[in-house]
PDB file of N, H, CA, C and O in Angstrom:
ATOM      1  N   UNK A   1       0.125 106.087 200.604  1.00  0.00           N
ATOM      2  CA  UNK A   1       1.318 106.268 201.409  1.00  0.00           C
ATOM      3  C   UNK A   1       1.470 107.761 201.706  1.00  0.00           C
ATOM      4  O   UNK A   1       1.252 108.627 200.858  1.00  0.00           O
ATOM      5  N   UNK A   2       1.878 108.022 203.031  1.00  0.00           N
ATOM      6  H   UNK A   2       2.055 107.319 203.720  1.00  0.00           H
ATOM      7  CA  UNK A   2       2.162 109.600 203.406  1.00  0.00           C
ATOM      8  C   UNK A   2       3.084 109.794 202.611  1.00  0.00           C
ATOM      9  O   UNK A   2       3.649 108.869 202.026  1.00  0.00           O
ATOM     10  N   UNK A   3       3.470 111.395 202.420  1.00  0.00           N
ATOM     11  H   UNK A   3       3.011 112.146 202.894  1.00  0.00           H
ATOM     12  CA  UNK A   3       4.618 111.899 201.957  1.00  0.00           C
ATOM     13  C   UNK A   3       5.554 111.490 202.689  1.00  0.00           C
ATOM     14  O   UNK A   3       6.538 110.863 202.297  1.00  0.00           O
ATOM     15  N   UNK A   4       5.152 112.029 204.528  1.00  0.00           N
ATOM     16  H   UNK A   4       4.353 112.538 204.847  1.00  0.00           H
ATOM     17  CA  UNK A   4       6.179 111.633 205.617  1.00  0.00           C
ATOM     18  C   UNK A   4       6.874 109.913 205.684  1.00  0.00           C
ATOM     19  O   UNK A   4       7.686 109.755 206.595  1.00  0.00           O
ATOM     20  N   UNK A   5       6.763 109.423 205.330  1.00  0.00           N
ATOM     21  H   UNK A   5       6.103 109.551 204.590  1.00  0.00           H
ATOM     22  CA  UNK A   5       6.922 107.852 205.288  1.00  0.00           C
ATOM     23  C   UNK A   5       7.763 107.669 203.903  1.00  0.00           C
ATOM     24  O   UNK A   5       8.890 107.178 203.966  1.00  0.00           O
ATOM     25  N   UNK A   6       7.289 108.008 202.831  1.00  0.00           N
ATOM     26  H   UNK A   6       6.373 108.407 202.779  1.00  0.00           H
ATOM     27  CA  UNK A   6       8.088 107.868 201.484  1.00  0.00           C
ATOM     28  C   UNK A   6       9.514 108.994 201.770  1.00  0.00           C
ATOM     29  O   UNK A   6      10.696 108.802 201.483  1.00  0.00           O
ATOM     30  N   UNK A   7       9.023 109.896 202.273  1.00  0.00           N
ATOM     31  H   UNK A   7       8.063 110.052 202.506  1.00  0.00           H
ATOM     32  CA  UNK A   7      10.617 110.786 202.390  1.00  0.00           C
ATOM     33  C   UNK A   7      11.499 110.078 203.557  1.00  0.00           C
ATOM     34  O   UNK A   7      12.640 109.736 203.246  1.00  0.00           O
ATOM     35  N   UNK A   8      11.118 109.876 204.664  1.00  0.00           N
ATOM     36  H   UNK A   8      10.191 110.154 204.916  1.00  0.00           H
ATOM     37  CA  UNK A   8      11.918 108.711 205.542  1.00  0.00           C
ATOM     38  C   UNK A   8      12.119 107.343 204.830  1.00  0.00           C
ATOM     39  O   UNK A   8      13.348 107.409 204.811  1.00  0.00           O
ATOM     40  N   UNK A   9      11.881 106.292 204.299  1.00  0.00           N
ATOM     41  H   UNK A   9      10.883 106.239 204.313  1.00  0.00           H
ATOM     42  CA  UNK A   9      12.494 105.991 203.194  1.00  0.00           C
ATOM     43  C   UNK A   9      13.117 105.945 202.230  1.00  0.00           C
ATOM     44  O   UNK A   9      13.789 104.971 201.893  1.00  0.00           O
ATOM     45  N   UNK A  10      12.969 107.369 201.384  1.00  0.00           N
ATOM     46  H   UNK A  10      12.423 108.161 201.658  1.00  0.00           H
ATOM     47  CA  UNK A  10      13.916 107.829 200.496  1.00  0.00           C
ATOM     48  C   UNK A  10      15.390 107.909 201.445  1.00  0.00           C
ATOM     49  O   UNK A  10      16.464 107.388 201.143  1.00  0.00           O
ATOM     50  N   UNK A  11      15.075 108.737 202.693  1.00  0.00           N
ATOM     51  H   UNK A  11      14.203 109.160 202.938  1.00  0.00           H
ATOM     52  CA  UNK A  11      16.554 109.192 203.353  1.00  0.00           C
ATOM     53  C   UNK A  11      17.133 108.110 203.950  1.00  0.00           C
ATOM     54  O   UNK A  11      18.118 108.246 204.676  1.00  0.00           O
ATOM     55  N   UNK A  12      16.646 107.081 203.733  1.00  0.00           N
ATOM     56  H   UNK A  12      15.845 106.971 203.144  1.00  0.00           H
ATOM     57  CA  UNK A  12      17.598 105.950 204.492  1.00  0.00           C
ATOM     58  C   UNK A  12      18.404 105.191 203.279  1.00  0.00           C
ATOM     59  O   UNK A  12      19.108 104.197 203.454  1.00  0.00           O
ATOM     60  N   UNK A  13      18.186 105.807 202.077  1.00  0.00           N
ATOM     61  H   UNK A  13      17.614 106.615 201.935  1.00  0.00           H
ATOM     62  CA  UNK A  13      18.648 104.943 201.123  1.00  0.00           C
ATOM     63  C   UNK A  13      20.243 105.831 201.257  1.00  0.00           C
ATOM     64  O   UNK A  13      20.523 106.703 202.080  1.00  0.00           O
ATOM     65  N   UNK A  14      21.198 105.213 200.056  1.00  0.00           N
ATOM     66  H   UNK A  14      20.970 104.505 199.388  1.00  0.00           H
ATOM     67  CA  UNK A  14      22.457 105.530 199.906  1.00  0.00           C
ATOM     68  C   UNK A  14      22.473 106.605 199.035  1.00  0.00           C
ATOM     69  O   UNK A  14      21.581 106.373 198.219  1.00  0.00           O
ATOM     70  N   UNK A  15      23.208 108.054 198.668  1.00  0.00           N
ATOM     71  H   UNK A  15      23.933 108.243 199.331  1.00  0.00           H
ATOM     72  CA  UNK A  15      23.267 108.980 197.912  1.00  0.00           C
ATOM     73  C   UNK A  15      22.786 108.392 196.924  1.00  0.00           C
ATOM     74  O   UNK A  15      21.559 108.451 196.851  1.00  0.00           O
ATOM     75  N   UNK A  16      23.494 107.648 195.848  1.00  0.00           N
ATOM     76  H   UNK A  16      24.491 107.599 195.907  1.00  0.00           H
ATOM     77  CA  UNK A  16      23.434 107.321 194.807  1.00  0.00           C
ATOM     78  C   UNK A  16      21.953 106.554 194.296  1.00  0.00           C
ATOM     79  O   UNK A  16      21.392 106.571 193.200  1.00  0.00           O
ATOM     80  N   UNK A  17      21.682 106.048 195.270  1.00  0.00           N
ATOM     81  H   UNK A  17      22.137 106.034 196.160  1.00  0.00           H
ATOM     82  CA  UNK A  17      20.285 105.318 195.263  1.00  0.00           C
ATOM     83  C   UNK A  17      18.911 106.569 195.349  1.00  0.00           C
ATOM     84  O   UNK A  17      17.828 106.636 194.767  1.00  0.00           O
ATOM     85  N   UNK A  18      19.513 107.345 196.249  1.00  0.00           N
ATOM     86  H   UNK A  18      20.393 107.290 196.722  1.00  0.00           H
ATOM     87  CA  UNK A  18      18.621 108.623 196.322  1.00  0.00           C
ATOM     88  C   UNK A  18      18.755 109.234 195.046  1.00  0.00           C
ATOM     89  O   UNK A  18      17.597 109.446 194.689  1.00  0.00           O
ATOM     90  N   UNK A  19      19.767 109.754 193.895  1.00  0.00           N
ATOM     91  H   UNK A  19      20.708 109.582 194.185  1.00  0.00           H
ATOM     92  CA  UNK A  19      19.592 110.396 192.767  1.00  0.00           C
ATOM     93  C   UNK A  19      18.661 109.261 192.010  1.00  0.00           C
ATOM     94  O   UNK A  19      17.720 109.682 191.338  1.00  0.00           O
ATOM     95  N   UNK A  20      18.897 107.776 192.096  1.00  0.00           N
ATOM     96  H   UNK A  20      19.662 107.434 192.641  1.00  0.00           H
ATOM     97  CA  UNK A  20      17.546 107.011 190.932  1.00  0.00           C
ATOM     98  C   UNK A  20      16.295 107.452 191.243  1.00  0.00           C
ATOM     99  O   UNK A  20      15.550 107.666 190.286  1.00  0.00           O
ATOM    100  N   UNK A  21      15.698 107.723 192.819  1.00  0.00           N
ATOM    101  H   UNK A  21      16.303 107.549 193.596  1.00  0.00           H
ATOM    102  CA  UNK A  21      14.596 107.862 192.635  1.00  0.00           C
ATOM    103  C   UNK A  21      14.176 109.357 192.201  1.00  0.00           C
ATOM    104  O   UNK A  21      13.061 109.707 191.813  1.00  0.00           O
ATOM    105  N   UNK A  22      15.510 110.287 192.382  1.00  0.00           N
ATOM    106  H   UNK A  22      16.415 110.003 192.697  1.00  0.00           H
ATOM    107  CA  UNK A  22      15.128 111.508 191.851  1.00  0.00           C
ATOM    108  C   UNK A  22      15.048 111.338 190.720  1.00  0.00           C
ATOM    109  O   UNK A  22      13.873 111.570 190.434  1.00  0.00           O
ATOM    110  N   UNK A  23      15.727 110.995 189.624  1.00  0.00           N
ATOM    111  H   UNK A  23      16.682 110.807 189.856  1.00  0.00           H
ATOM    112  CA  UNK A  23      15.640 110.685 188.239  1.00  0.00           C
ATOM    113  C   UNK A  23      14.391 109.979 188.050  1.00  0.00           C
ATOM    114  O   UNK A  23      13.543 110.670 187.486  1.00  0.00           O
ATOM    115  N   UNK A  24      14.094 109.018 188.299  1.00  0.00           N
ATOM    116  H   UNK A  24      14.783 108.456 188.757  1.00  0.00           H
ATOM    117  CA  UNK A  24      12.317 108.495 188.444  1.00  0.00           C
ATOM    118  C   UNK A  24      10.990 108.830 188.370  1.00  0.00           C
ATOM    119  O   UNK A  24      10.022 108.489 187.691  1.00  0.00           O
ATOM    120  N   UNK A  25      11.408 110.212 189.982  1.00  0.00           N
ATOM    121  H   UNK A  25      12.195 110.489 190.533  1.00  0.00           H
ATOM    122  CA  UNK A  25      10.119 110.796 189.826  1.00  0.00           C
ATOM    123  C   UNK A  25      10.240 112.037 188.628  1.00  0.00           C
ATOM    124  O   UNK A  25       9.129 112.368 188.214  1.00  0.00           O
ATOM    125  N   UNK A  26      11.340 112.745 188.029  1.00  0.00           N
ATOM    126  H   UNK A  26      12.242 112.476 188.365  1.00  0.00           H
ATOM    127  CA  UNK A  26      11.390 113.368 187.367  1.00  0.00           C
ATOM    128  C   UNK A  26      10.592 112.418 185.956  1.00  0.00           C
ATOM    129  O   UNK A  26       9.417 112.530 185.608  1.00  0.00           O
ATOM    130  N   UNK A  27      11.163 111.924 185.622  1.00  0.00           N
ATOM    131  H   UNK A  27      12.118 111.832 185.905  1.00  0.00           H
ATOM    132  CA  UNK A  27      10.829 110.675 184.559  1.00  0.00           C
ATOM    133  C   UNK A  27       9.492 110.950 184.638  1.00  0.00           C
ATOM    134  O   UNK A  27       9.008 111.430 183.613  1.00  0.00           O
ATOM    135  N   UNK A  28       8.467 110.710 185.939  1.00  0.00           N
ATOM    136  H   UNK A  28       8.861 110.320 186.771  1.00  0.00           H
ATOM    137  CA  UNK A  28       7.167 110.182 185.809  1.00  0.00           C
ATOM    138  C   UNK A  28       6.550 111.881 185.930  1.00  0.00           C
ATOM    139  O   UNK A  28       5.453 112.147 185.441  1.00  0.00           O
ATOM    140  N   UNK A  29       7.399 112.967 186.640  1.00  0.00           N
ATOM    141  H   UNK A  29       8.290 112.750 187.037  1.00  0.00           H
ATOM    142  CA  UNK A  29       6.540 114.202 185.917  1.00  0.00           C
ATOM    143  C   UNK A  29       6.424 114.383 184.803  1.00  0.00           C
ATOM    144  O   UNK A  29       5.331 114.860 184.497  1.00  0.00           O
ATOM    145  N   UNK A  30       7.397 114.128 183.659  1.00  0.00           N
ATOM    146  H   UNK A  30       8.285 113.741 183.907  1.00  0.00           H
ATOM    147  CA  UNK A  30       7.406 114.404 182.340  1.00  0.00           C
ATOM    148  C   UNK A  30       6.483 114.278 182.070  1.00  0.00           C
ATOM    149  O   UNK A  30       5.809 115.275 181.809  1.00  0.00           O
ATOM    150  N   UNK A  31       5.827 112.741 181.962  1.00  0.00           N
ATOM    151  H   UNK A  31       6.375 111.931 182.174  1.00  0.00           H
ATOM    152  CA  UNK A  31       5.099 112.174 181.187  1.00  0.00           C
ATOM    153  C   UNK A  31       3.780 112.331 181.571  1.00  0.00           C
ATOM    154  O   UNK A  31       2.826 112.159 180.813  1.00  0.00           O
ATOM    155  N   UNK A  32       3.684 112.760 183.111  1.00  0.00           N
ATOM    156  H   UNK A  32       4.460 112.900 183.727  1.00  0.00           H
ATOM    157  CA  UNK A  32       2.181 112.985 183.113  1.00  0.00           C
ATOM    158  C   UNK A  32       1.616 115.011 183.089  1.00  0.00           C
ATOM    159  O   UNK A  32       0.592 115.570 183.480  1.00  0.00           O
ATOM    160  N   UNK A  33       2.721 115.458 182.520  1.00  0.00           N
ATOM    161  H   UNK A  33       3.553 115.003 182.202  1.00  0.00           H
ATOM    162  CA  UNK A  33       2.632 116.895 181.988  1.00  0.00           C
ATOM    163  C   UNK A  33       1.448 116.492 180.757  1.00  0.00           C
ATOM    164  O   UNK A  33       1.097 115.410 180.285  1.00  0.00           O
ATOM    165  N   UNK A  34       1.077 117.757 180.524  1.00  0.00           N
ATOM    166  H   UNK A  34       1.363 118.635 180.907  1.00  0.00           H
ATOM    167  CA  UNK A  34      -0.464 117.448 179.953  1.00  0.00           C
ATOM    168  C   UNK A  34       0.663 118.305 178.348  1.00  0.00           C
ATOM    169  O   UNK A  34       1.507 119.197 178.261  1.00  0.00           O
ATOM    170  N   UNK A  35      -0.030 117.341 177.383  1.00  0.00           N
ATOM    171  H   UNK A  35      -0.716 116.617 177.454  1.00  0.00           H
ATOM    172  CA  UNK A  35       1.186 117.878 176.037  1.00  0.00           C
ATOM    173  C   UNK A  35       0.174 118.542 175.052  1.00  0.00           C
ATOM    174  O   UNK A  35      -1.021 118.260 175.129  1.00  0.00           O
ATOM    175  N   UNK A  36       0.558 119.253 174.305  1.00  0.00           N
ATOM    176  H   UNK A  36       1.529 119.482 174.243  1.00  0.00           H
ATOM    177  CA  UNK A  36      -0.119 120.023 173.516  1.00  0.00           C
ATOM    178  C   UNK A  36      -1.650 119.074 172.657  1.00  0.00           C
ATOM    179  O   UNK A  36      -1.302 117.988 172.193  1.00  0.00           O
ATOM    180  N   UNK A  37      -2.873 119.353 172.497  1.00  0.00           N
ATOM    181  H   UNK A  37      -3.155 120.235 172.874  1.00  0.00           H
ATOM    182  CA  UNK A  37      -3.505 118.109 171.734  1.00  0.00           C
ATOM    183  C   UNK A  37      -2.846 118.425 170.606  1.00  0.00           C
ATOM    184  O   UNK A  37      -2.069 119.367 170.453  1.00  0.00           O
ATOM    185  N   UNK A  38      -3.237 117.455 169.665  1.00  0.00           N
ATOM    186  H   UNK A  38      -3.868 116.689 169.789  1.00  0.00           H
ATOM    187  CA  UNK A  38      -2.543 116.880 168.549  1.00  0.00           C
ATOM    188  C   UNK A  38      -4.187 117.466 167.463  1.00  0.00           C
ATOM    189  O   UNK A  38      -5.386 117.281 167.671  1.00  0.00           O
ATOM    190  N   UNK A  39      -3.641 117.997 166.636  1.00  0.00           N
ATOM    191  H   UNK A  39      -2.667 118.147 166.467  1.00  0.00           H
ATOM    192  CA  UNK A  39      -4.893 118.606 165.344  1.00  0.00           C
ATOM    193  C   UNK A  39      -5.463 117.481 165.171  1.00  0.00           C
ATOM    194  O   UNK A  39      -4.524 116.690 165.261  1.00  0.00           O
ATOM    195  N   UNK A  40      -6.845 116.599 164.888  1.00  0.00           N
ATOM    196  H   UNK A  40      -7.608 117.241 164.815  1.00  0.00           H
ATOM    197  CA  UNK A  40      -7.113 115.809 163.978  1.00  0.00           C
ATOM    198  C   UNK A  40      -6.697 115.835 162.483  1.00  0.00           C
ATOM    199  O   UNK A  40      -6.429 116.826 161.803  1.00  0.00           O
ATOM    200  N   UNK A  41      -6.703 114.717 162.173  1.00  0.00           N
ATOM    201  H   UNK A  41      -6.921 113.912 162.725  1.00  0.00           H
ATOM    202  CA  UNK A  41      -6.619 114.516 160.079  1.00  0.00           C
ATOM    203  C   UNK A  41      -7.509 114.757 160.033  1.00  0.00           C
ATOM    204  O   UNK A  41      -8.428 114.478 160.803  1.00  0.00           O
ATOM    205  N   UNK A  42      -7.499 115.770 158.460  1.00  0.00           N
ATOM    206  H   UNK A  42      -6.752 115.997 157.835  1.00  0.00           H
ATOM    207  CA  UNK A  42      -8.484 116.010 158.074  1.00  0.00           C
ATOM    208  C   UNK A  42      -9.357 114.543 157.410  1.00  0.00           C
ATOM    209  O   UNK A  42      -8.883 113.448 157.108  1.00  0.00           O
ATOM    210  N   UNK A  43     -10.490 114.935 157.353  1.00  0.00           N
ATOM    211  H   UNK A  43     -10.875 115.825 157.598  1.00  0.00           H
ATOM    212  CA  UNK A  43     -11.005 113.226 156.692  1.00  0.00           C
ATOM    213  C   UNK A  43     -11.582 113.684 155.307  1.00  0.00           C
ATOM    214  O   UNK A  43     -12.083 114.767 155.006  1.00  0.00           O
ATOM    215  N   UNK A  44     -11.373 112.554 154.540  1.00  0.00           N
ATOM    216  H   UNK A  44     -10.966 111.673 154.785  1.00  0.00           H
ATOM    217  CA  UNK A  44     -11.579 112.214 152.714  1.00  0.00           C
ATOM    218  C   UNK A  44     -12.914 112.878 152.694  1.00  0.00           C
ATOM    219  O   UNK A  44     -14.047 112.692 153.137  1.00  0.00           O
ATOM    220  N   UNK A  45     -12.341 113.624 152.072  1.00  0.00           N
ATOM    221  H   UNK A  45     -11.421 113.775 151.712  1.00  0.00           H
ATOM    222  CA  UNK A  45     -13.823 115.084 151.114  1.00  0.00           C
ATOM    223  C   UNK A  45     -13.794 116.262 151.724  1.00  0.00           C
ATOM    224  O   UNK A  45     -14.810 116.899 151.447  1.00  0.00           O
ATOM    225  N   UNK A  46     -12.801 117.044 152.700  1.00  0.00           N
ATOM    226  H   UNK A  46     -11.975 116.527 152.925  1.00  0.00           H
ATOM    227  CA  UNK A  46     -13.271 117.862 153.412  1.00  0.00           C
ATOM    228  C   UNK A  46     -12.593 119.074 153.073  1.00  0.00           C
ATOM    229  O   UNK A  46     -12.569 120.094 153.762  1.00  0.00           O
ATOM    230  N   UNK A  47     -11.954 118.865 151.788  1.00  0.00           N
ATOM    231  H   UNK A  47     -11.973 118.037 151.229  1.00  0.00           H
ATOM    232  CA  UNK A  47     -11.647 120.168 150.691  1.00  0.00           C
ATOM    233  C   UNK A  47     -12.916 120.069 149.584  1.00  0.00           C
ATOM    234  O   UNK A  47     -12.606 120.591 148.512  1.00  0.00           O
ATOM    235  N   UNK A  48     -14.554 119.398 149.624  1.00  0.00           N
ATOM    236  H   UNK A  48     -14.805 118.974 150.494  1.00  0.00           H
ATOM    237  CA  UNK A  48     -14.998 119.133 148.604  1.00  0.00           C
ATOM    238  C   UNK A  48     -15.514 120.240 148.485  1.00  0.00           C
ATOM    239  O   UNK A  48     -16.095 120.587 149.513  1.00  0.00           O
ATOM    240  N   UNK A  49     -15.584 121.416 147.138  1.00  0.00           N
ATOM    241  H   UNK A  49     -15.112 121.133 146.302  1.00  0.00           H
ATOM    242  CA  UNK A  49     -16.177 122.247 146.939  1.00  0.00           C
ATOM    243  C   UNK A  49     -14.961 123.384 146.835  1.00  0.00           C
ATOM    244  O   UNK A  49     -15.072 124.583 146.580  1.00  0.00           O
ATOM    245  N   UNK A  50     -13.909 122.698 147.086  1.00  0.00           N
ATOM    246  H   UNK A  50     -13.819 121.724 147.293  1.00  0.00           H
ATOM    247  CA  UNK A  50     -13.484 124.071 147.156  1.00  0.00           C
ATOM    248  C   UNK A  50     -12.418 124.718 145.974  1.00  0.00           C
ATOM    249  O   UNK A  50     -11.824 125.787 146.116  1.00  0.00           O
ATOM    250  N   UNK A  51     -12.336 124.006 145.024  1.00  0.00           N
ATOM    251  H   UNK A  51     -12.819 123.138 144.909  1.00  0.00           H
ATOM    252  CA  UNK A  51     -11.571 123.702 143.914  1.00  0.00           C
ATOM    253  C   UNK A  51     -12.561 124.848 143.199  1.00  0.00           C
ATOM    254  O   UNK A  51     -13.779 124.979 143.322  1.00  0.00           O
ATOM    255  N   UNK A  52     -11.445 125.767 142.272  1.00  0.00           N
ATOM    256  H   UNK A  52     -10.456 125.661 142.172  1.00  0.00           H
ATOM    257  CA  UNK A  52     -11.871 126.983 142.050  1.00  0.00           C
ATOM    258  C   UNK A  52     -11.873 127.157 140.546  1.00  0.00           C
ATOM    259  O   UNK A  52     -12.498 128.047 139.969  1.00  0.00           O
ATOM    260  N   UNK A  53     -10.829 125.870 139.719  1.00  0.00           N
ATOM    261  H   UNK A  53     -10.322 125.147 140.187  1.00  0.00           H
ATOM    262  CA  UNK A  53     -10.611 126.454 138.376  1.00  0.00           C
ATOM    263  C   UNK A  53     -10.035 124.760 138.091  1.00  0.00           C
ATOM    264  O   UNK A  53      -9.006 124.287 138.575  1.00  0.00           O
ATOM    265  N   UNK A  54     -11.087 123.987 137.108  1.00  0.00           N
ATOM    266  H   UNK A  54     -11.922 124.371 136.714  1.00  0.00           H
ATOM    267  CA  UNK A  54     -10.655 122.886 136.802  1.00  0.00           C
ATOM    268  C   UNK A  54     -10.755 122.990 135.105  1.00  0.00           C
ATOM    269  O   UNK A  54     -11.814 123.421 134.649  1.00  0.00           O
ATOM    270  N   UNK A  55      -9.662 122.599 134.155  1.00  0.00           N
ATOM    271  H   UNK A  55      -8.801 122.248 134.526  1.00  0.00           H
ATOM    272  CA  UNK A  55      -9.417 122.753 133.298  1.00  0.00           C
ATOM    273  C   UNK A  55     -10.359 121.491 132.503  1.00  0.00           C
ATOM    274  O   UNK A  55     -10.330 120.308 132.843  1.00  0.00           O
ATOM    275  N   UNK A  56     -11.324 122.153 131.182  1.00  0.00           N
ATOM    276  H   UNK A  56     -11.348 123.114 130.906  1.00  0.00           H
ATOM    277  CA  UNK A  56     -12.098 121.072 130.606  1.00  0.00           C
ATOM    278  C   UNK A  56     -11.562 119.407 130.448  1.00  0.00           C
ATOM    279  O   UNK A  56     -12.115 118.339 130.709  1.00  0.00           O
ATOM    280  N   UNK A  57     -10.110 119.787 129.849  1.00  0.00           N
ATOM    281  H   UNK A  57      -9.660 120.655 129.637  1.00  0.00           H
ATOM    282  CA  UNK A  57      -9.645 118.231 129.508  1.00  0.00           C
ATOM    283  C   UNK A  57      -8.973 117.534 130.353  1.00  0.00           C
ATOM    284  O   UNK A  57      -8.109 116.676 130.173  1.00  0.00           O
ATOM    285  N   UNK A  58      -9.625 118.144 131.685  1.00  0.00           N
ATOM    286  H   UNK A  58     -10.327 118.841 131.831  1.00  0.00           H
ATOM    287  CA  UNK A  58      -8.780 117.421 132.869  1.00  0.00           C
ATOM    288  C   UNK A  58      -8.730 115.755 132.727  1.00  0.00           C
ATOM    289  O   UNK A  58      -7.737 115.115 133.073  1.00  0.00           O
ATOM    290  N   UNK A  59      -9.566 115.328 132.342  1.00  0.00           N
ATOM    291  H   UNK A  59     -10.372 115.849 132.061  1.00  0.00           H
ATOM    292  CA  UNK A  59      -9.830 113.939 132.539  1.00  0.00           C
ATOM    293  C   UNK A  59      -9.164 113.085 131.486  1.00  0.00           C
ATOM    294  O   UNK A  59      -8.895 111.898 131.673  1.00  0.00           O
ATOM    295  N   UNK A  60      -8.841 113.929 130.062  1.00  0.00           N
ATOM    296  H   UNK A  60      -9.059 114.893 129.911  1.00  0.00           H
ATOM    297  CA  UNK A  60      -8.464 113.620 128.912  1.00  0.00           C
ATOM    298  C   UNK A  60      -6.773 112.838 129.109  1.00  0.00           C
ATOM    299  O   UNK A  60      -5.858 113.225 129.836  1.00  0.00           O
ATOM    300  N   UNK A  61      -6.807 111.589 128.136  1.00  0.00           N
ATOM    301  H   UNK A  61      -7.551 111.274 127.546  1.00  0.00           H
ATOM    302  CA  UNK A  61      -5.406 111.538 128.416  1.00  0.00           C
ATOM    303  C   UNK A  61      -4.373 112.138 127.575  1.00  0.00           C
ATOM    304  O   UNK A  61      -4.303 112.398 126.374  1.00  0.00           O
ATOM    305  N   UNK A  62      -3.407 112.312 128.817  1.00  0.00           N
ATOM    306  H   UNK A  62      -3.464 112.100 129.793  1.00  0.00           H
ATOM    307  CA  UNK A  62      -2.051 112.797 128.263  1.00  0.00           C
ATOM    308  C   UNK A  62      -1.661 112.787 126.919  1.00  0.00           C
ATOM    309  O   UNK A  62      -2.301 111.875 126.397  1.00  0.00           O
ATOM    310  N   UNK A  63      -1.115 113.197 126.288  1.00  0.00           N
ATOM    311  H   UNK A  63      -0.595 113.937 126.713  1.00  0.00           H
ATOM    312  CA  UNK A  63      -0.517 113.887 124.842  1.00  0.00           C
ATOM    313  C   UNK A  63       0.801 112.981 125.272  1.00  0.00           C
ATOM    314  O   UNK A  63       0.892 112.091 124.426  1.00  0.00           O
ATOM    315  N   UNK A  64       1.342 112.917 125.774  1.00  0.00           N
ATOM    316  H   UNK A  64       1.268 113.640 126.461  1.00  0.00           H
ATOM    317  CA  UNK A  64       3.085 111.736 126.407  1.00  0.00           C
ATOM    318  C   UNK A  64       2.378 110.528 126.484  1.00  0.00           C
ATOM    319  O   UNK A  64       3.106 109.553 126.295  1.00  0.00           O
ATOM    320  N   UNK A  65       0.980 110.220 126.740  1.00  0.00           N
ATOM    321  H   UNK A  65       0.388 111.012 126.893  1.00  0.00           H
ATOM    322  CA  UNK A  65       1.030 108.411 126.775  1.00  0.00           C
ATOM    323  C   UNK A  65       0.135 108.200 125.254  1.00  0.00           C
ATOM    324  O   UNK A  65      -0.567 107.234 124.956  1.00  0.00           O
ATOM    325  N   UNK A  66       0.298 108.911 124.777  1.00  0.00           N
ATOM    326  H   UNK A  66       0.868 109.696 125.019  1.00  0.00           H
ATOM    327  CA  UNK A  66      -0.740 108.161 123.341  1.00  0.00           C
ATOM    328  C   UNK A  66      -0.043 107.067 122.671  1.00  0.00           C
ATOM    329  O   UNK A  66      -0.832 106.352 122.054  1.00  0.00           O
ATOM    330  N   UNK A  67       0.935 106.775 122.605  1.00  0.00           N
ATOM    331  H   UNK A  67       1.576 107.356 123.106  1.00  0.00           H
ATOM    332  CA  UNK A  67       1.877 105.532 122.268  1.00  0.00           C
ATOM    333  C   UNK A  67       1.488 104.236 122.885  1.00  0.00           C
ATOM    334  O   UNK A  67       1.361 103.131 122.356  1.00  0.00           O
ATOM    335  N   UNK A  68       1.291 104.696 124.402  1.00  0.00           N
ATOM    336  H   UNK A  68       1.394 105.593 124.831  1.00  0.00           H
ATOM    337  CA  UNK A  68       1.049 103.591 124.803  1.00  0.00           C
ATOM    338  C   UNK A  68      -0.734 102.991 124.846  1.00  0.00           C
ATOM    339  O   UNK A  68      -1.196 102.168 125.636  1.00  0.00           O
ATOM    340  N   UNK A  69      -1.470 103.724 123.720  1.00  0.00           N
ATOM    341  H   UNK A  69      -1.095 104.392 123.078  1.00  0.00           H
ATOM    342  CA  UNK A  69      -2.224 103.766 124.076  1.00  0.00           C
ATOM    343  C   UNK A  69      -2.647 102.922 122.405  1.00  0.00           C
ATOM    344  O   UNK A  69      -3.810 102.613 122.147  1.00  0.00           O
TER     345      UNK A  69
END
């Protein structure tokens, strides 16, 4: 469709009918504005190696659950 043809259409409509389609096309610039990309997630392991100071009895259990143990 021409511009010339959609704007002679628009102007035959009623004021009020003319602000919906202004609100409309505003609406549809928003959304096709180009938006910041988005970071990827990082993915499972991609801190591996980088752990600097792991304490021997890391693995050991707790001193608070020996009761239940």
């Amino acid at each position: 469709m021409e511009t010339s043809a959609l704007y002679q259409k628009i102007h035959r409509l009623p004021l009020s009918k003319q602000q919906v389609v202004s609100d409309y096309v505003e609406f549809l610039l928003s959304k096709s504005r180009k938006r910041p990309a988005k970071k990827p997630h990082p993915r499972a392991g991609y801190m591996k190696g980088t752990l600097i100071y792991m304490s021997d009895d890391f693995n050991e259990p707790l001193d608070d659950f020996k009761e239940y143990m």
